[in-house]
Backbone bond lengths (Angstrom), bond angles and torsions (degrees), N, CA, C in turn:
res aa  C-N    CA-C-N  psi(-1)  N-CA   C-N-CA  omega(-1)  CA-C   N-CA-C  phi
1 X - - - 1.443 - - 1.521 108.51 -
2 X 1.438 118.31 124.56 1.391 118.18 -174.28 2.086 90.74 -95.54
3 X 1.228 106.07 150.53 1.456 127.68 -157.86 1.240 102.25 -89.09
4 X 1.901 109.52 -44.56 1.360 119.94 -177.71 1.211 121.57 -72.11
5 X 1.763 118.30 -9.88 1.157 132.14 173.94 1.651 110.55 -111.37
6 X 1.394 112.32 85.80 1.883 96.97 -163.97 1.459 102.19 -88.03
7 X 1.585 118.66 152.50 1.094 117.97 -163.35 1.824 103.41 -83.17
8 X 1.315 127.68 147.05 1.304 116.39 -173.14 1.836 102.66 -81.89
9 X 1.394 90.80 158.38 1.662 107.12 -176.66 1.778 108.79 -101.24
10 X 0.803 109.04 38.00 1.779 112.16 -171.09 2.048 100.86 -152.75
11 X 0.899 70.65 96.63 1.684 83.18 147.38 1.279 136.38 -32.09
12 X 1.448 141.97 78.04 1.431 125.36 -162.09 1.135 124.72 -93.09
13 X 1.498 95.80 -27.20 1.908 108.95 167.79 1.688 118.05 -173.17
14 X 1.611 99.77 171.24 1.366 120.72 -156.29 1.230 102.66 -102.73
15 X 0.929 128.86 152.36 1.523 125.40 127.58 1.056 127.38 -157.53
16 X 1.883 116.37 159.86 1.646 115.70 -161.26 1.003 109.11 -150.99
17 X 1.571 127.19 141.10 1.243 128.16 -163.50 1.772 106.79 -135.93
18 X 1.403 102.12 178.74 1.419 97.08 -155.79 1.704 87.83 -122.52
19 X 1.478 125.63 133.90 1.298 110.83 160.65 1.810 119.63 -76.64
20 X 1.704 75.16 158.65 1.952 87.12 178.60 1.577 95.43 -70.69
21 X 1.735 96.54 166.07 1.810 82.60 175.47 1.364 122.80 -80.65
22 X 1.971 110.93 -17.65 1.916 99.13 153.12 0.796 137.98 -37.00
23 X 1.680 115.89 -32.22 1.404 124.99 -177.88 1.556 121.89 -74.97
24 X 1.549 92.91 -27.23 1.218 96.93 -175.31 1.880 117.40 -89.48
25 X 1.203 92.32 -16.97 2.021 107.70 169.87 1.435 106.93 -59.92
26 X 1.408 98.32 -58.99 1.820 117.15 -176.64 1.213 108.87 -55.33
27 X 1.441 135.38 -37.40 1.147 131.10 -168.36 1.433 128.34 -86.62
28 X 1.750 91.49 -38.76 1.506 106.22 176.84 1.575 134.82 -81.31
29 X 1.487 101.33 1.27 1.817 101.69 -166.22 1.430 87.93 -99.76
30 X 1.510 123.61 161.72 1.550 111.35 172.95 1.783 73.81 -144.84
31 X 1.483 129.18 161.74 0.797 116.15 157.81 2.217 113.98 -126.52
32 X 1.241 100.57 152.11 1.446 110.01 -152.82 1.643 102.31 -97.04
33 X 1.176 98.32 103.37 1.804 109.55 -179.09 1.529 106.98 -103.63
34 X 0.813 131.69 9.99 1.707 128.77 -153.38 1.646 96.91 -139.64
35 X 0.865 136.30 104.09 1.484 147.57 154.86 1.368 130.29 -55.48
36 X 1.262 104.58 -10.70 1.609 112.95 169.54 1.694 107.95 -85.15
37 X 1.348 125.34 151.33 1.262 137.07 166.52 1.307 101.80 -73.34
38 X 1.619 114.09 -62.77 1.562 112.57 -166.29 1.770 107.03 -137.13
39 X 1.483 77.09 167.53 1.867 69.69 -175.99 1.655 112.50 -87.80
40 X 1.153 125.59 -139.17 1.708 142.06 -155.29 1.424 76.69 -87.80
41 X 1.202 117.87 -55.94 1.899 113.25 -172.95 1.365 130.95 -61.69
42 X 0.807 93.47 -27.51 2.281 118.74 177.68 1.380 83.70 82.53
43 X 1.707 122.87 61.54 1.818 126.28 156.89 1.990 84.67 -110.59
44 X 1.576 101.27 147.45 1.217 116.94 158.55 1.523 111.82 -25.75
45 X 1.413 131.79 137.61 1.478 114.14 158.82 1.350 109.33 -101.66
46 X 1.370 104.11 144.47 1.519 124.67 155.34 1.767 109.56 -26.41
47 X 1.277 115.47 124.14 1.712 125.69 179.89 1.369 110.84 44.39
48 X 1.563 112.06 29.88 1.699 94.91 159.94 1.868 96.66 -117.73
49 X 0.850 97.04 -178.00 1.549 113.61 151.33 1.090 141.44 32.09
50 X 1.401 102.84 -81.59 1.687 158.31 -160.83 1.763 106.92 -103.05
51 X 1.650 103.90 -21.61 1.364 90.94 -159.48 1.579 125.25 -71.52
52 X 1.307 120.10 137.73 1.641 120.94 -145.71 1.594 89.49 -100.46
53 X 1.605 117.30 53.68 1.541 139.93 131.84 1.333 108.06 -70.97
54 X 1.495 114.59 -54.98 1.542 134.30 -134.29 1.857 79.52 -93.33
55 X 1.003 140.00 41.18 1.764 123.21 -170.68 1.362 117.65 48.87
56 X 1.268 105.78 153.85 1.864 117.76 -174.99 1.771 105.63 -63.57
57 X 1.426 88.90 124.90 1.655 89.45 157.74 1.038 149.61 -34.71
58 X 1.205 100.24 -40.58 1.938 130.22 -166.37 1.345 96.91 -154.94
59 X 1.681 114.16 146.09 1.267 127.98 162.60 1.768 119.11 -26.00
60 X 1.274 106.07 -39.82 1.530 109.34 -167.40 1.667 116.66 -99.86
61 X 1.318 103.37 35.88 1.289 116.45 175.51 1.716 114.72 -136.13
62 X 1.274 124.06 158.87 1.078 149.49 -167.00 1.350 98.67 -80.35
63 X 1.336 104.19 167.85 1.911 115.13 -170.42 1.627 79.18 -139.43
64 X 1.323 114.40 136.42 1.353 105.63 166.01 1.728 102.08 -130.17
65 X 1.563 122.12 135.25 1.220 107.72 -171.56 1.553 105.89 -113.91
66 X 0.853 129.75 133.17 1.524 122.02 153.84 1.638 138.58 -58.81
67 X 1.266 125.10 90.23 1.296 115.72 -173.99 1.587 132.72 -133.05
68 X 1.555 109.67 92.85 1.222 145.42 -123.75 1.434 103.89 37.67
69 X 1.625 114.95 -132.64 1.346 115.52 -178.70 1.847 138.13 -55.46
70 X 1.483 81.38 -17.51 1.523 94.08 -178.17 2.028 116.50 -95.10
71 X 1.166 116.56 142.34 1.470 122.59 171.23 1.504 107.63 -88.96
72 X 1.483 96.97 156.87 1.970 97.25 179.91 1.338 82.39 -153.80
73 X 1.445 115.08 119.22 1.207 139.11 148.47 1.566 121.56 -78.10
74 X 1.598 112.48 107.78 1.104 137.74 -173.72 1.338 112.97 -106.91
75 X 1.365 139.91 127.75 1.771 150.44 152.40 1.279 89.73 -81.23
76 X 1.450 70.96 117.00 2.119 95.48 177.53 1.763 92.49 -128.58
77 X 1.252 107.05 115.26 1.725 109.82 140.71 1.272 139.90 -86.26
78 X 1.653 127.38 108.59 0.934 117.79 -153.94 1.822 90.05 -90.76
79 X 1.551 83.84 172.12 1.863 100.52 -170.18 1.537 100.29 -76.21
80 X 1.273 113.94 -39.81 1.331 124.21 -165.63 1.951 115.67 -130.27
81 X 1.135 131.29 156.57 0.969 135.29 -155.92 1.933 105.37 -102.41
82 X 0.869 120.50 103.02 1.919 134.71 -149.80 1.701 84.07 -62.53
């Protein structure tokens, strides 16, 4: 962060977009190779179940999405309990 350049504290704008429905095929299927719920740690495992691709289990968990190379960790409340 350069000092002489301070970052502004106000919000100036939004924006929001709608996926195509490819996007939305591609995004939404995960497929489940892994038969375990959780790993050695009791964390979701990777391609089973649990895996926090597929959206958070419970309100008090993380959504993690894949999009291309980069991850985006999202707090998602779900309406209902999966």
């Amino acid at each position: 962060m350069n000092i002489a350049n301070p970052v502004g504290s106000e919000i100036t704008s939004v924006a929001f977009s709608v996926y195509r429905p490819d996007e939305v095929r591609r995004t939404s299927v995960r497929r489940i190779v892994n038969p375990q719920l959780l790993d050695n740690l009791g964390h979701p495992a990777k391609g089973g179940l649990y895996d926090p691709a597929l959206g958070p289990y419970s309100k008090h968990h993380l959504w993690v999405l894949l999009s291309g190379a980069q991850f985006k960790f999202l707090k998602a409340n779900a309406a209902r309990p999966f």
